[in-house]
C-alpha positions in Angstrom: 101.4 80.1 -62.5 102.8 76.8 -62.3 101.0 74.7 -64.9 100.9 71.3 -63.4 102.7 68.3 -63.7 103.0 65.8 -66.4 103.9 61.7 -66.8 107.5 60.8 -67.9 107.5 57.4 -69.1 104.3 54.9 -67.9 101.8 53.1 -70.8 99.3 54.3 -73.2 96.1 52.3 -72.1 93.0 51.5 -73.5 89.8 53.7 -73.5 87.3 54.1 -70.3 89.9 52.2 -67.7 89.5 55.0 -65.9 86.6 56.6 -66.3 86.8 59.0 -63.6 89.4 60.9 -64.9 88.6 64.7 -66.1 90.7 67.0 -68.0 90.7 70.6 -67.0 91.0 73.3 -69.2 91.9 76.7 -69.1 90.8 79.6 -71.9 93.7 80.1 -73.8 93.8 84.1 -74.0 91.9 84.3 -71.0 89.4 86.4 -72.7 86.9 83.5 -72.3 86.3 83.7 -76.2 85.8 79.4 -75.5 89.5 78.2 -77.2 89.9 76.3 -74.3 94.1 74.3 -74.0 95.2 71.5 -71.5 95.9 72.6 -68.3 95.2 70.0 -65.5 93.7 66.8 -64.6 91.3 65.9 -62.1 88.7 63.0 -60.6 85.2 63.1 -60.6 84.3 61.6 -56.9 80.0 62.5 -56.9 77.6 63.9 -59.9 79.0 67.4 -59.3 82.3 67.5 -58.1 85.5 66.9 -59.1 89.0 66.6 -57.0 92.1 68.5 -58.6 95.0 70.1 -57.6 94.5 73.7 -55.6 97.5 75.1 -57.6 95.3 74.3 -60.7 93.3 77.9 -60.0 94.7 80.9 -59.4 91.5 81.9 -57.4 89.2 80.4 -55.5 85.0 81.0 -56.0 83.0 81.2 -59.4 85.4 81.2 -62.8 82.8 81.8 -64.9 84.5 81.1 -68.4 87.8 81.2 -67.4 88.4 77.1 -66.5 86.2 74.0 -67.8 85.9 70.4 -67.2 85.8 67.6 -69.8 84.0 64.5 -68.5 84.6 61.3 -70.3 87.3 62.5 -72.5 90.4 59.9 -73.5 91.7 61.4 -77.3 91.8 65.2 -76.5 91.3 65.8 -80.3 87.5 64.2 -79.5 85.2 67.1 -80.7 82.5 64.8 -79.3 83.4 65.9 -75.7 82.1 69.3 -75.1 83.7 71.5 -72.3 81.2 72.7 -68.8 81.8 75.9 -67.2 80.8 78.5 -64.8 82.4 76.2 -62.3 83.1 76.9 -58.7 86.5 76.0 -56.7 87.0 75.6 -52.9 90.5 75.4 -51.7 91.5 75.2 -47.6 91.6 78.1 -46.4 95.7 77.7 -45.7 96.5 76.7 -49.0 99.7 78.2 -50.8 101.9 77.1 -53.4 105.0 79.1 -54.8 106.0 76.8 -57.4 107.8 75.0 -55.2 106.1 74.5 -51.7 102.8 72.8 -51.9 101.0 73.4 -48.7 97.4 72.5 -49.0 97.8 71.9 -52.3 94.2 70.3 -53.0 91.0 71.9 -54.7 87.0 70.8 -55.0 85.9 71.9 -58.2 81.7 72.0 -58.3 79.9 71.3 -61.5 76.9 73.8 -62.6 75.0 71.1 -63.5 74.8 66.9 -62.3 76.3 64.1 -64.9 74.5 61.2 -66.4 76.7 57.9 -65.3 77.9 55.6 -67.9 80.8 53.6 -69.1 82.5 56.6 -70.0 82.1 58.6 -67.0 82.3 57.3 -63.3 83.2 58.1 -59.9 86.2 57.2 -58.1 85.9 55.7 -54.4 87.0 57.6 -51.8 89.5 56.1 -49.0 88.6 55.3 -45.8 90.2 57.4 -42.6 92.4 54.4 -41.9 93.8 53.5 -45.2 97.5 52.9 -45.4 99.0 52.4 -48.9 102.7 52.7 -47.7 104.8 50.5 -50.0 102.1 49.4 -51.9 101.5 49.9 -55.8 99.5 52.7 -57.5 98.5 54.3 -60.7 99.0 57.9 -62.0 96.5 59.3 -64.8 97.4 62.0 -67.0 97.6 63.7 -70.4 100.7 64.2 -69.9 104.2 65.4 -72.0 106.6 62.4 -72.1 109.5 64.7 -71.2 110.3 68.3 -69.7 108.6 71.5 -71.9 107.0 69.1 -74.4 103.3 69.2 -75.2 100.4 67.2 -73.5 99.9 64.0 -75.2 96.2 63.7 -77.3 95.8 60.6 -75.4 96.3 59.8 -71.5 98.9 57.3 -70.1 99.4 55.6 -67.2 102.2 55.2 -64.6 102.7 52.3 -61.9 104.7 53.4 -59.3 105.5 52.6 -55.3 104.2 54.8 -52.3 107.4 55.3 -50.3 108.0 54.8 -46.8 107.1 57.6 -44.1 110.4 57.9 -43.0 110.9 59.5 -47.0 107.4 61.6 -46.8 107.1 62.5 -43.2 104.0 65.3 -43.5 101.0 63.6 -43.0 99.3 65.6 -45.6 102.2 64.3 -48.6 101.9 60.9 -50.1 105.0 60.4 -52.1 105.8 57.8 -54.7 109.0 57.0 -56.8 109.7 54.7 -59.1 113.3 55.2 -61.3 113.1 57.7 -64.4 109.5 57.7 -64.5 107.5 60.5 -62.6 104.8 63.2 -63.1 106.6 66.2 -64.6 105.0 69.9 -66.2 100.9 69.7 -67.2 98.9 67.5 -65.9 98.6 68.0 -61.5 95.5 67.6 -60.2 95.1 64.3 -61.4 94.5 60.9 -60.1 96.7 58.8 -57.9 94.9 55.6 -57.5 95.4 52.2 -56.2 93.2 49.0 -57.1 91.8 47.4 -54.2 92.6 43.8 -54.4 89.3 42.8 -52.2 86.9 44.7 -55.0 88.9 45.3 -57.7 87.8 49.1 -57.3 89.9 52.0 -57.7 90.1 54.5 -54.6 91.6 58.1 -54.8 94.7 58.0 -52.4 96.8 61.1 -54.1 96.6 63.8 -56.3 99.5 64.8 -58.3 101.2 68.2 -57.0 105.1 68.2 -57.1 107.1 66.1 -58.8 111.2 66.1 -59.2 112.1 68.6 -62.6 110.5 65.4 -64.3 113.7 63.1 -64.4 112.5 60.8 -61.4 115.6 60.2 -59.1 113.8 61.3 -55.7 110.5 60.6 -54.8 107.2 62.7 -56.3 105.0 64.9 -53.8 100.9 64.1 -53.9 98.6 65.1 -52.0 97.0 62.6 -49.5 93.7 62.5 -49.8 93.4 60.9 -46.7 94.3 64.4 -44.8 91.4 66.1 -46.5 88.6 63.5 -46.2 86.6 66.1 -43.2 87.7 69.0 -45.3 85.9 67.2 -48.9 83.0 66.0 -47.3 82.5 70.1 -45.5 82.8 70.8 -49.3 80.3 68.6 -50.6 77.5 69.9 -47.7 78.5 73.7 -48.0 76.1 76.0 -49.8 77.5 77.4 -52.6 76.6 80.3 -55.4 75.4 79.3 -58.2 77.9 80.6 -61.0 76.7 82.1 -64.3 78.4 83.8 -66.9 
């Protein structure tokens, strides 16, 4: 399965700037003995649910052990940060992904259990149906290997780059972004494509990370528009769901 993407080049940053970003992990020998490794990112948008990549899961419905989420998290080495599972995932019901084609390619992850908010764990603000971020700035978010088939970083970094033109991205459900040598690469999809209102000052989900370009950044990075799926997340968040135990 492909295992995400990563950020080549971008910042180290300081801790809780973006305190809605979630790590995802996956049990390493799948034998859910809890030795849990890096696998994706993701965005917690309500108390129980978190945004990610649907190419993240290989299934969709309870995982029991097999995936976690860790909430507040920035140094990955932080034995303070303790992993929740038995979590459920909803993908559109057309998804697919080969590795290469992202159709879809989104995922609701739903908590067991609400959060406490605090200033190391809050939401991110969803867009509105009409928002337009075409040429404008935004962030990527990620633990992510600084070049291709290196290891996750211990601590997150961040990435400013461009929203292209339509003309570049023409699906409606792709929001791509480019800026030269710097891109997501292998490890961390599912995570946060933001941009910072300049009205509020708030960050708002536009993206999440899905394709990017064999990590070397000379054509424009696929995301997911969130946008696209705004009837399909809030049908998420009101759906009945099982509640998944071990």
């Amino acid at each position: 399965m492909y295992s995400g993407s990563r950020i080549v080049g971008g910042e180290y940053y300081v801790q809780n700037k973006y305190p809605f970003l979630v790590e995802i992990v996956r049990n390493k020998d799948y034998m859910f003995t809890g030795v849990y490794e890096h696998h994706c990112g993701g965005s917690l948008i309500t108390v129980r649910n978190v945004i990610s990549a649907g190419h993240c899961f290989h299934t969709s419905g309870c995982t029991m052990g097999e995936y976690g989420v860790r909430l507040g998290l920035h140094n990955r080495n932080d034995p303070g940060v303790g992993v929740i599972v038995n979590l459920h995932i909803s993908r559109p019901q057309n998804y697919y992904f080969d590795g290469n084609t992202a159709i879809n390619d989104i995922a609701m992850v739903t908590l067991p259990i609400s959060v406490d908010f605090n200033h190391n764990i809050m939401p991110v603000y969803l867009p509105s149906p009409e928002l337009d971020v075409t040429e404008q700035d935004v962030i990527i978010a990620g633990w992510g290997a600084e070049k291709f088939a290196g290891v996750s970083t211990m601590s997150p970094k961040e990435l400013h780059t461009k929203v292209t033109s339509n003309s570049l991205c023409p699906d409606p459900t792709h929001l791509c972004t480019h800026t030269w040598e710097q891109t997501a690469c292998s490890g961390d999809s599912g995570g946060p494509v933001v941009w910072l209102d300049p009205q509020t000052n708030w960050y708002t989900l536009v993206g999440v990370v899905s394709n990017g370009d064999f990590c070397v950044g000379h054509v424009p990075a696929t995301q997911t528009r969130v946008t696209a799926y705004l009837t399909w997340i809030q049908d998420r968040l009101t759906a009945p769901l099982p509640l998944c135990t071990m």
